[in-house]
N, C-alpha and C positions, 0 to 999 in steps of 0.2 A: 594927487599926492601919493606917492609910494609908503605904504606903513614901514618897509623894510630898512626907510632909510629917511624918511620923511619930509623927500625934496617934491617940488613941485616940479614939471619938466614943460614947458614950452616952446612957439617958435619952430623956425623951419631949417633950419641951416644943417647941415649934414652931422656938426660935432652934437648937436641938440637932439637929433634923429638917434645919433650911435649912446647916448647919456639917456635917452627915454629908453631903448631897448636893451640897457644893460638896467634901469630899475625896474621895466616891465619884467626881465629873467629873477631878476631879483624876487618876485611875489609868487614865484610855481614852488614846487616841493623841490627840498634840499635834494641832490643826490651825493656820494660819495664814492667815490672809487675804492674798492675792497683791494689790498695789497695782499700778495700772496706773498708772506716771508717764511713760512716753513712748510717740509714736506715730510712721510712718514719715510720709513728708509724698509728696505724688506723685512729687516727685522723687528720691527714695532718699533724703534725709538726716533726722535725728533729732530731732524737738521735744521739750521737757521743758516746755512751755508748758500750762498746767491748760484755759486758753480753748480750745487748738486743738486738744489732747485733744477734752474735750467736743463740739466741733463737726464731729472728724472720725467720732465715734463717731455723732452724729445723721447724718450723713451717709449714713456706713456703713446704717445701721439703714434708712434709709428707704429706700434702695436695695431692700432684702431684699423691704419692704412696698407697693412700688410696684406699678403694672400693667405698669409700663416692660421689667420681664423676661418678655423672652416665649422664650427661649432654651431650647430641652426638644430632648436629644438624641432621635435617630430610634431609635433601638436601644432606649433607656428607653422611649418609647413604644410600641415594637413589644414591649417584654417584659412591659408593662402591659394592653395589648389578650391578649396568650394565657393570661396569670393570670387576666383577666375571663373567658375564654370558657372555661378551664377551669373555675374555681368553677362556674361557670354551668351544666357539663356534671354536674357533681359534686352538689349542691345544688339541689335545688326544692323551689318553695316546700308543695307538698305532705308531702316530710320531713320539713321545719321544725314543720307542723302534726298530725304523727304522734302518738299520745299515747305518753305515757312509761313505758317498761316495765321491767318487773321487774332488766331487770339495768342499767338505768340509773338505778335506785333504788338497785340493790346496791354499785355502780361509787362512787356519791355517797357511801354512809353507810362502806364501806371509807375512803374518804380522810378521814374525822372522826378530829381527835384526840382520845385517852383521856385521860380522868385533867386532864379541863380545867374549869372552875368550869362552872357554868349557867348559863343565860341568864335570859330574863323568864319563858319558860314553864317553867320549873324542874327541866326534864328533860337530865341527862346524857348526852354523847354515848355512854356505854356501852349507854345503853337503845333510842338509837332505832338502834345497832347492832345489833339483835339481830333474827335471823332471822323472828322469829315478827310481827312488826313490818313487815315487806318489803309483803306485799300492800295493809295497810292506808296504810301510808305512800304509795304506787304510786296509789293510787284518794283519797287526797289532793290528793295533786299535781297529778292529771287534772283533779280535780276545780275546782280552783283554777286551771290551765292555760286550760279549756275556758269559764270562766264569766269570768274575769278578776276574781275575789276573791279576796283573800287576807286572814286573819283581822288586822285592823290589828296584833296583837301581835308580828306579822313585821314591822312596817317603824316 
């Protein structure tokens, strides 16, 4: 029984399916669409005008999308340049193409939840959990890394 409206919803029929899922919506938090009906004007004062809404907001907008801003504080760009040069320091592209090992197989199939339906290849995350599965899955994955195949029933 729905508190919100306090029908009971049973049955299987399509209108009884579309009547449960409009008292199911019924029970989440309200939302509200926020109307925009007024704007400030350059001058400080207040229009309720729909025209000059709409034109201040085109306005607005193409400002954002122009090449006209060229305004980039020194300080954002100096903290942009040492996050480059760090990654940089951090990261090569040699790492990148390291093949993938055993505990980054392990790292992967840990964070799989249990107890979740199957997919196409019909295998449960419990199974491809399972230890005994680690190497072979590991020489998979290289192998599909290194070749750039992956069985189409991955995508």
């Amino acid at each position: 029984m729905s508190e919100a409206s306090g029908k009971t919803v049973s049955g299987g029929t399509t209108q009884q399916a579309e009547e449960f899922w409009k008292e199911v919506n019924k029970l989440g938090p309200k939302t509200t669409k926020q109307n925009i009906d007024s704007v400030f004007r350059e001058d400080g004062t207040i229009s309720y005008d729909t025209n000059e809404i709409l034109e201040r907001w085109r306005s607005e907008y193409s400002k954002l999308f122009s090449a006209e801003i060229t305004e980039v504080d020194d300080l954002f760009m100096s903290n942009i340049e040492q996050l480059n040069a760090q990654m940089e320091a951090e990261v090569t592209d040699a790492t990148l193409n390291d093949d993938i090992n055993i505990e980054e197989t392990k790292s992967a199939m840990k964070r799989l939840k249990s107890g979740k339906s199957v997919g196409v290849d019909n295998l449960p995350n419990e199974i491809l959990k399972n230890e005994n599965l680690l190497h072979i899955l590991t020489k998979l994955f290289n192998l599909c890394f290194t070749s750039g195949i992956v069985p189409s029933l991955w995508w």
